[in-house]
C-alpha positions in Angstrom: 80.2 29.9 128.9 82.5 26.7 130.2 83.9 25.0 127.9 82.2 22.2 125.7 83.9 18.5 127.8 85.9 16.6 125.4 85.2 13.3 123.6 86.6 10.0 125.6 89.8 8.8 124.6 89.6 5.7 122.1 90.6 2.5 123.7 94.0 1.1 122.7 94.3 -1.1 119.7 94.5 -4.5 120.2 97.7 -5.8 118.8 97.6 -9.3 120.1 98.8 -10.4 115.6 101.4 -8.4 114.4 102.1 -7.7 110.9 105.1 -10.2 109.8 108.4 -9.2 109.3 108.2 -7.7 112.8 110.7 -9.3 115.2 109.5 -10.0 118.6 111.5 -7.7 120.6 110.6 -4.7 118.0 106.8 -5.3 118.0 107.1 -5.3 121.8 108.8 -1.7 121.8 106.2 -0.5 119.8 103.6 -1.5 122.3 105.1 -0.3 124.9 105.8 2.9 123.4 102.0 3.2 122.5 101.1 2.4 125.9 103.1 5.2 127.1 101.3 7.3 125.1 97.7 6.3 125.9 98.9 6.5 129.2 100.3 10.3 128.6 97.1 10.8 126.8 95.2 9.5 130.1 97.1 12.2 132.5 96.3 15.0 129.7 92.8 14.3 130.0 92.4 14.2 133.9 94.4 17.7 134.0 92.1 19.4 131.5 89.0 18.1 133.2 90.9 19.6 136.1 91.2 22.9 134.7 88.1 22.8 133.1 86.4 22.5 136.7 88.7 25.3 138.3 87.5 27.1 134.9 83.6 26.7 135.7 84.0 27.6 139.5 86.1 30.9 138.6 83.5 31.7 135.9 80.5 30.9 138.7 82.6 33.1 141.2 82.6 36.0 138.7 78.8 35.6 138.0 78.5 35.3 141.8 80.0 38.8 142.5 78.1 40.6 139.5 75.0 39.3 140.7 75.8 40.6 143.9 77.2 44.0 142.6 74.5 46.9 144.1 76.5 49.0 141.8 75.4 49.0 137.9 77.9 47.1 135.7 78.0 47.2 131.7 80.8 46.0 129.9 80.9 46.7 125.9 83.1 46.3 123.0 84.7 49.6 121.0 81.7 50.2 119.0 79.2 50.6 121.8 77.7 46.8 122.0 76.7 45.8 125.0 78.9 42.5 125.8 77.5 42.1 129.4 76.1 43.4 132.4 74.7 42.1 136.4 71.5 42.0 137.9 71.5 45.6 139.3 71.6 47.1 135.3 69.1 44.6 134.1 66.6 45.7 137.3 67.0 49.5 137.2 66.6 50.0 133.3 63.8 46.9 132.9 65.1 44.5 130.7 66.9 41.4 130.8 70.5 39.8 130.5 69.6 38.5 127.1 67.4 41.8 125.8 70.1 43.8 126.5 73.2 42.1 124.8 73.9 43.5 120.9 72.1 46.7 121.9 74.3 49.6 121.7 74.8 51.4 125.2 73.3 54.5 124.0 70.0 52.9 124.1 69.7 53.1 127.8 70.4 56.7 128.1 68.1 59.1 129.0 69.4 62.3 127.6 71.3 64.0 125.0 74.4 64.9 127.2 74.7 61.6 128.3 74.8 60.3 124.8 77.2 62.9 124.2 79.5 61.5 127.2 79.6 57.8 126.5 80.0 58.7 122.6 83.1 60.8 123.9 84.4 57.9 126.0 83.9 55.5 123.1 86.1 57.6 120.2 88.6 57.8 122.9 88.2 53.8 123.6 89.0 53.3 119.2 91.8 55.3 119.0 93.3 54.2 122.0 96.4 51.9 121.1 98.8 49.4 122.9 101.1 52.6 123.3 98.4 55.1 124.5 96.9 53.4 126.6 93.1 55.0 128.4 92.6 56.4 131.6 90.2 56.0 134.0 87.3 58.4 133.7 84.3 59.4 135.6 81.3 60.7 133.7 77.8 61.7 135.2 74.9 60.1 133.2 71.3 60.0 133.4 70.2 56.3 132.4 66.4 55.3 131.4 64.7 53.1 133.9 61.7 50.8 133.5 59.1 53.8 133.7 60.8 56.1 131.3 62.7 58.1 134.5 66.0 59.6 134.2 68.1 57.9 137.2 71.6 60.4 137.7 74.4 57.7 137.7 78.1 58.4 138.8 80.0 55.9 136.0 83.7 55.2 136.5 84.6 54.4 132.9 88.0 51.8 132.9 88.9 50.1 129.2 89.4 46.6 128.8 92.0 45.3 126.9 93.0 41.9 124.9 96.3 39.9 125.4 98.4 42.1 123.5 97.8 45.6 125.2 95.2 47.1 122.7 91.8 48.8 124.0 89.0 46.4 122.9 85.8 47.7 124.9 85.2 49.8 128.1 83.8 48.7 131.5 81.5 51.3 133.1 81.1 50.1 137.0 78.4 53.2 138.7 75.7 54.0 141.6 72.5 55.8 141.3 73.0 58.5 142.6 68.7 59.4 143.4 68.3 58.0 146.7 72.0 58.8 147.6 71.3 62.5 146.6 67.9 62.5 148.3 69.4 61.5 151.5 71.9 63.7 151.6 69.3 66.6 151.4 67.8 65.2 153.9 70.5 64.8 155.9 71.4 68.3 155.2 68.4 69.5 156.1 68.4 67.8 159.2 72.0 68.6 160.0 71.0 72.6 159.8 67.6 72.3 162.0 70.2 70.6 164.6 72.2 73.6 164.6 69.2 75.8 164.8 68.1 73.7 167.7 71.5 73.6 169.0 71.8 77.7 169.0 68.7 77.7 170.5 69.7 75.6 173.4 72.5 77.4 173.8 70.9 81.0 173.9 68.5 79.4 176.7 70.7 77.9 178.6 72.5 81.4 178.8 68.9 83.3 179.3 68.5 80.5 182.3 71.3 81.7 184.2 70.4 85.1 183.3 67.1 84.8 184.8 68.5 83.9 188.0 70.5 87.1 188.2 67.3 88.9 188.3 66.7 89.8 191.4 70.4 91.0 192.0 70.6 93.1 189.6 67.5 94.5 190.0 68.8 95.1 193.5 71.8 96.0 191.9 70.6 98.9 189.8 68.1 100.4 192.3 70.9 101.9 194.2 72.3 104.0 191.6 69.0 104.5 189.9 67.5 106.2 193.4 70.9 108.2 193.5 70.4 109.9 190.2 66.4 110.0 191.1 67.3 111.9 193.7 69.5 114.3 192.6 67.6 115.2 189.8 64.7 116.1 191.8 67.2 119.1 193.5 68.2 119.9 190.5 65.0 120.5 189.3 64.3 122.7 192.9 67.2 124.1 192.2 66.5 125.1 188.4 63.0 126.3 189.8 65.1 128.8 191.7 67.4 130.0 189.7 64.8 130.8 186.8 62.8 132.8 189.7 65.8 134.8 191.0 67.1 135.7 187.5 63.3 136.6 186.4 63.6 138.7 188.9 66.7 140.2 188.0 65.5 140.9 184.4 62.6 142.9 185.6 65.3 145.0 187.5 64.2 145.5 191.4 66.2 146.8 193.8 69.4 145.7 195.1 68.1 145.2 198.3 64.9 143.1 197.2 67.2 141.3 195.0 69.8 140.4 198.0 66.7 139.5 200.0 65.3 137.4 197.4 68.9 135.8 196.5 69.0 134.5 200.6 65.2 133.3 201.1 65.8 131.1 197.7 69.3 130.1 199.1 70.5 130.8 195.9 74.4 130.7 197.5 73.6 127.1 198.7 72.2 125.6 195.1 75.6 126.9 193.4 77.6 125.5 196.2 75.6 122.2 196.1 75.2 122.2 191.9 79.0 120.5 191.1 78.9 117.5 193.7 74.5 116.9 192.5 76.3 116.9 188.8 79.2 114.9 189.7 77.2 112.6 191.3 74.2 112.1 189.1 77.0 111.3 186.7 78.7 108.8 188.7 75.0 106.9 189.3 74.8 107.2 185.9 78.2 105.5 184.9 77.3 103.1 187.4 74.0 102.2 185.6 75.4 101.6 182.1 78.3 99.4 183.5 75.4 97.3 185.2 73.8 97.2 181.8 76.7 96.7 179.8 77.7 93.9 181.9 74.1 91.8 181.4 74.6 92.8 177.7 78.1 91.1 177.9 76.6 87.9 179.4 73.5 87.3 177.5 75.0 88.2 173.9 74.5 85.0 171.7 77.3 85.3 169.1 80.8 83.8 169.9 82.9 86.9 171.3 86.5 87.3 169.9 89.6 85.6 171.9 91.3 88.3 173.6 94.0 88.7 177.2 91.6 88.0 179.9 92.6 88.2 183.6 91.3 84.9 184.9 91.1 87.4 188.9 89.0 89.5 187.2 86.3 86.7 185.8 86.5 85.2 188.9 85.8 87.9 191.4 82.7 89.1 188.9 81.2 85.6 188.5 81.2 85.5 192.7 79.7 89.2 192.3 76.7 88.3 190.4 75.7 84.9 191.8 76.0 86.1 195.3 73.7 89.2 194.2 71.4 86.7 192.3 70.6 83.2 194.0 73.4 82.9 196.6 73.5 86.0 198.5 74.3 83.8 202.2 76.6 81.6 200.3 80.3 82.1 202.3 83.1 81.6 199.7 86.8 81.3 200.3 88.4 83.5 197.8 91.8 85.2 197.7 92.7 87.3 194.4 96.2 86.0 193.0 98.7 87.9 191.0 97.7 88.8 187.3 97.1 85.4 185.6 96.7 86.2 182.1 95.1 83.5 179.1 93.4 84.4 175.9 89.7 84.1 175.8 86.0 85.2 176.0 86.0 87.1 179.5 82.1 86.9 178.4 82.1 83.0 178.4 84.6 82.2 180.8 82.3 84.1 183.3 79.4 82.2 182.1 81.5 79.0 183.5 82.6 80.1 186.6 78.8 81.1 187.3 77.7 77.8 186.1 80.3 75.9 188.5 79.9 78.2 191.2 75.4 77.9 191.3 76.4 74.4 190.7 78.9 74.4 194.1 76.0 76.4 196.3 73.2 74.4 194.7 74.9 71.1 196.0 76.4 72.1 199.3 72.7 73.9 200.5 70.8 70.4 200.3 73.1 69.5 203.8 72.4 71.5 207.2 75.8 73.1 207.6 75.7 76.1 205.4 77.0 76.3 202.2 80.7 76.8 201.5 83.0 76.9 198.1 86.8 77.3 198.1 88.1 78.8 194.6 91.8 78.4 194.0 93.9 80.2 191.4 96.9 78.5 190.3 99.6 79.1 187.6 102.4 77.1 185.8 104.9 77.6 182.8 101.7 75.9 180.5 98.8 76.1 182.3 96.2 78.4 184.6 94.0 76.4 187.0 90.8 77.1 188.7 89.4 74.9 191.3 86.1 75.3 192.8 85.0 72.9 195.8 81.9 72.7 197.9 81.2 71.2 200.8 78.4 69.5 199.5 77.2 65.8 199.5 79.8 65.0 196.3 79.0 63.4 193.2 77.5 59.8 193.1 79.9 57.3 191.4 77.4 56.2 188.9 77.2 59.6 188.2 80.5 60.8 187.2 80.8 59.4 183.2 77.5 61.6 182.5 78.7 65.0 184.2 79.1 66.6 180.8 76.3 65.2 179.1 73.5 67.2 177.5 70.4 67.2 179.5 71.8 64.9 182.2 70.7 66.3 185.5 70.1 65.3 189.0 68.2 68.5 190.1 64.4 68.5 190.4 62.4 69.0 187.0 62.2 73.2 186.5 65.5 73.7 188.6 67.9 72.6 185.7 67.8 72.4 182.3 70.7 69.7 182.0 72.5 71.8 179.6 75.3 73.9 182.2 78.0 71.6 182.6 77.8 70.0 179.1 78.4 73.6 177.5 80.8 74.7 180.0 82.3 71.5 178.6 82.2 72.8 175.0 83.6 76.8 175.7 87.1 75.3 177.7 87.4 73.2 174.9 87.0 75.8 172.5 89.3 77.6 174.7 92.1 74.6 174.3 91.9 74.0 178.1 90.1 70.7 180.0 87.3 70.4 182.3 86.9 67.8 184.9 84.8 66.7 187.6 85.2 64.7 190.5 84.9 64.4 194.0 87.3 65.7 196.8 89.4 64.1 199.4 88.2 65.9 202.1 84.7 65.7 200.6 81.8 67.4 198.5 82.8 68.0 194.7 85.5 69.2 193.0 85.7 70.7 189.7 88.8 72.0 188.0 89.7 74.7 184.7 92.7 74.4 182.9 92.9 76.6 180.4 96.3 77.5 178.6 98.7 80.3 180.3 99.4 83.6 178.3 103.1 85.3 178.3 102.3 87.8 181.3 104.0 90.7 178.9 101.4 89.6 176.1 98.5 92.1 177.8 100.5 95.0 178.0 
């Protein structure tokens, strides 16, 4: 509360008669002396309306910022009594300013632990002295609000103290923490169906390009496939045989019927023939499970582990697989460097070479001239670097700050999902290299890998 103002000061005395015996010249000192004092009295008065004013406006600050507090304030002596509190107390349990002052602060808790943790505070706040002084404390409460409802509260618990030092009361300053908590599920909740979403993306974007790779390798694997087809039907003529010639020997005919049977079933020319029909159903069938095992390193979802990766290698099977899928007239300029080693996902490196090679051949066949990339391997003492160029139309200048975002596109709908460059993006970075886009000097666009160089002894 501001202080009560002051009475006016009494107006001098008159001393116009002065008592006798007084000479002149002392009656006039005394005046003058007394009117130095009203005087002083006068300058007293107009400095403690002064501070009284700065007093009120400090006080209507203070009142100002509790008001305006979201947070829940309660300040209360060393017993428990509630001394004061703001708006946002007096609106979340229900009662007033007024109502609330006197009561003791377990009143407005809504369970037995949260008695138990402001009666803990408060023993702590009484036998706190000048010379063991409290520390700051945070406590978790439930507090009652106007319907009865526990609200959790987060209080941070700081003692107040008098003029000498000594603990006199705590101040508890807290949010409720409902709506904070139930955001945070939410948000949580959210958070993991965006990851969900996010893998899911991710896995289609990968089954995309995989789909395009259909017809290659289905054109791929029929060659190998019709190999081993075909030698297993001779086998089998050949097995047919051989149980008929050595039926025949069991049932023990003649040497001569058995030397005449042994050349009309050509039974010299199916052991001569049987090793190289093994050897190269075999081979087919190798070749088969490395076609398989390839798609099966492609399209697997997981992250692979990092490990020595010849970037020669990635490149020359990325050119392998789009030419057999979607680009099979595309002409690409291509020479295989020395070993350039970096530690990686040969798995999703290839995926980005594929991506920026359809990309290339997707951009350069919308011209007449036919479509030609250029792929250049380059190493440094830091760095490996891949650049793949088309001669395509280039890359519109309004363009260029999307390149890498999701879903950004300029292909018709059903030809692109948006997604290729913008997770290349994301596996160089992962790999601690860059990716960047732009547009050539001698035309069409430009893209270019950095990724970081590996010791060339690290592999071996």
């Amino acid at each position: 509360m501001p202080p009560s103002p002051r009475p006016p000061l009494p107006s001098p005395p008159d001393l116009s008669e002065h008592p006798a015996g007084f000479e002149d010249s002392a009656w006039v000192d005394v005046i003058q002396k007394m009117d130095e004092v009203y005087q002083q009295l006068l300058q007293d008065e107009v400095a403690l309306e002064e501070k009284n004013a700065q007093l009120e406006q400090s006080q209507q600050f203070i009142m100002s910022l509790l008001s305006a507090m979201s947070d829940v304030l309660l300040a209360c002596d060393a017993r428990g009594r509630i001394e004061e509190t703001n708006v946002a107390l007096c609106e979340l349990v229900g009662h007033s300013d007024a109502e609330l002052r006197g009561r003791h602060v377990a009143d407005l808790l809504a369970d037995g632990d949260s008695v138990r943790h402001i009666q803990d505070m408060l023993q702590r706040a009484q036998g706190a002295g000048v010379a063991a002084p409290m520390d700051h404390s945070v406590i978790d409460i439930n507090l009652r609000d106007g319907q009865g409802q526990a609200v959790p509260v987060d209080l941070n618990c700081t003692p107040r103290r008098n003029a000498r030092g000594r603990t006199v009361g705590l101040v508890f300053v807290g949010r409720p923490m409902g709506e904070i908590k139930r955001a945070y599920k939410q948000l949580q909740h959210t958070h993991e169906a965006l990851k969900q979403a996010q893998a899911q993306l991710l896995h289609s974007e990968k089954m995309a390009s995989l789909g395009r790779l259909v017809a290659g390798v289905a054109h791929e694997l029929n060659n190998p496939i019709s190999f081993v087809l075909g030698n297993v039907h001779a086998l089998k003529k050949y097995t047919e045989r051989m149980a008929q010639y050595l039926e025949a020997v069991h049932q023990g005919i003649s040497p001569a019927e058995l030397a005449e049977l042994r050349q009309r079933l050509r039974i010299d020319h199916a052991l001569h023939d049987l090793p190289s029909l093994i050897e190269g159903t075999l081979e087919g069938a190798q070749r088969t499970t490395v076609i398989v095992n390839g798609l099966k390193h492609f399209s697997v979802m997981d992250r692979e582990e990092h490990a020595p990766v010849d970037l020669n290698a990635v490149i020359d099977r990325a050119i392998h697989w789009v030419r057999k899928g979607t680009a099979p007239d595309v002409q690409i300029h291509w020479q295989p460097q020395a070993p350039c080693w970096v530690m990686g996902s040969a798995g999703q490196l290839q995926q980005v070479l594929m991506n920026l090679i359809q990309n290339a051949y997707d951009a350069a066949r919308t011209l007449p001239a036919p479509p030609q990339l250029w792929i250049n391997l380059s190493l440094d003492a830091h760095w490996a670097s891949i650049q793949v160029r088309d001669n395509g139309p280039g890359i519109p200048t309004e363009h260029l700050p999307r390149l890498f975002d999701p879903f950004f596109t300029t292909k018709p709908v059903g030809q692109g999902t948006g997604l290729g460059l913008s997770i290349s993006f994301g596996a160089i970075e992962q790999h601690g290299g860059r990716l960047s886009g732009g547009n050539a000097p001698q035309g069409g666009a430009l893209f270019t890998v950095q990724l970081p160089a590996l010791n060339p002894s690290a592999p071996a």
